[in-house]
N, C-alpha and C positions, 0 to 999 in steps of 0.2 A: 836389784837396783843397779847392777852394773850396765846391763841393757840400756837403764835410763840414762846413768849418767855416759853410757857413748852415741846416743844421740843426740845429749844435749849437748857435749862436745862437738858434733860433727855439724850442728845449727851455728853455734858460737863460731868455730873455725872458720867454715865455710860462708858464713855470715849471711846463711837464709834467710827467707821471709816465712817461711813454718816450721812448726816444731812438733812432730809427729809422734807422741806418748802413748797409741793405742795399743791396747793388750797388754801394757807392759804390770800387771794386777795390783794398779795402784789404789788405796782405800780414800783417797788426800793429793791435796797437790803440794808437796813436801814444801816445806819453809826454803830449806837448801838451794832447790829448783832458782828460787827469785835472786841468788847470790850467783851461783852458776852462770845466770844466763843474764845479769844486768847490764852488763857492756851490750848488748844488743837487742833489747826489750824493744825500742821505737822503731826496729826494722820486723817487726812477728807480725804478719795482718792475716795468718790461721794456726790455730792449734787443734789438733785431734787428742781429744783424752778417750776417742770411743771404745767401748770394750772392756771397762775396768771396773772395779768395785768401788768407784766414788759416791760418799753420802753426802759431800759437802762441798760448796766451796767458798772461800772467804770472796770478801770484798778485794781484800788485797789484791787477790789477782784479775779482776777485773780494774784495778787502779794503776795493777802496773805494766798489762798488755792496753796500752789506750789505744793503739792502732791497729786491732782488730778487725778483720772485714769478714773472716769466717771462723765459727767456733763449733765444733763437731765434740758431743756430751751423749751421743745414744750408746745405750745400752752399758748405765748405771746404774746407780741407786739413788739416783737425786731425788730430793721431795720439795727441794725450791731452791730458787737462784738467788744469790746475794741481793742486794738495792743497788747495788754498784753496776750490773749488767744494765740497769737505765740511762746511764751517763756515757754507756758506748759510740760515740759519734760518728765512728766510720762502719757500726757492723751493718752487712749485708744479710748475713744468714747464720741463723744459729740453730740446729738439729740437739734437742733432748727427746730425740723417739726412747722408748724402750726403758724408759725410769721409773722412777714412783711419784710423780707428780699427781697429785688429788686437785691441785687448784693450777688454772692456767699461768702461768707467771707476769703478772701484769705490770710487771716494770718494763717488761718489753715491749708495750705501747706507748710508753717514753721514747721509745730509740728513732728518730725521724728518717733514718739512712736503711731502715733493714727493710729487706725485700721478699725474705722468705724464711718462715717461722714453719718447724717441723715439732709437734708435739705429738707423735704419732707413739698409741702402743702406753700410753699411758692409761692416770682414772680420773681423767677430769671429767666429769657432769655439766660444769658453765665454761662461758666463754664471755669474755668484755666485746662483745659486737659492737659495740658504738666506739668504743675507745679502736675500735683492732682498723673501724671502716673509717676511722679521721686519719689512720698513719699514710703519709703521704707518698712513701716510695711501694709499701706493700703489694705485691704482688701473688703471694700464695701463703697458705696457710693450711698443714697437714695434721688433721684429726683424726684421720681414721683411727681403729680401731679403741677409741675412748668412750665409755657409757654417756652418751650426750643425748641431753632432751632434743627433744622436737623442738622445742623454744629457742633450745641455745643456739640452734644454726639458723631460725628462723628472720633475723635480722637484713636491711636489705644492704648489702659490700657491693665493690667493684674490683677486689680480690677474690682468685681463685681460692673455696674453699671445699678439701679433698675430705670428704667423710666416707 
């Protein structure tokens, strides 16, 4: 924990725009975290939690990083993303490769700003292809190595879709 708490010190201090948590073997994104770092919450547009043993994450914290434009979650143990990741307004890109996602997380077809959705290395089976080909900034979308029907990529997009 001290690892964490000195780079969330050296975010605060230095008063970045990211806050770099990978590896650090968090299960959680500590309560603490939101108290630590509230004097500069509207300045964070990326967080990396990559590399950690997260199974969860509250709403919370997608309530209280609004100004998010990149959020990097591969290689955890997520199995879905709060309802709160739809109400993202400024994200760009958000990577959960390498989790436990079973179902695509379809609140990220809410988010009208994201550009490139990475769900790679997962088990998702479907995909929401009508809802993914209405989003209007997307530009890519990484599937590889997920057990996907023939069906599911079968839809016709004007996003790059990597199987």
């Amino acid at each position: 924990m001290a690892n964490v708490a000195r780079r969330i010190n050296a975010t605060v201090e230095e008063q970045r725009d990211s806050l770099d948590l990978s590896g650090c073997g968090l299960v959680s994104f500590p309560d603490g975290i939101f108290k630590m770092i509230r004097s500069c919450t509207d300045n964070i547009q990326k967080i990396s939690l990559a590399n950690n043993q997260i199974k969860a994450l509250s709403n919370k914290f997608f309530l209280t990083f609004t100004r998010l434009r990149e959020v990097d979650l591969q290689g955890n143990v997520l199995t879905t993303l709060p309802e709160a990741v739809g109400n993202m307004q400024h994200l760009i890109s958000i990577d959960v490769s390498r989790n436990k996602l079973r179902v695509f997380p379809e609140r990220l077809t809410d988010v009208s700003s994201l550009q490139h959705i990475s769900v790679e290395e997962n088990q998702i089976t479907e995909l929401p292809m009508e809802k993914l080909s209405l989003m209007p900034a997307l530009k890519s979308v990484d599937v590889r190595s997920n057990p996907l029907t023939p069906e599911a990529v079968s839809f016709p997009h004007l996003f790059t879709l990597l199987t």
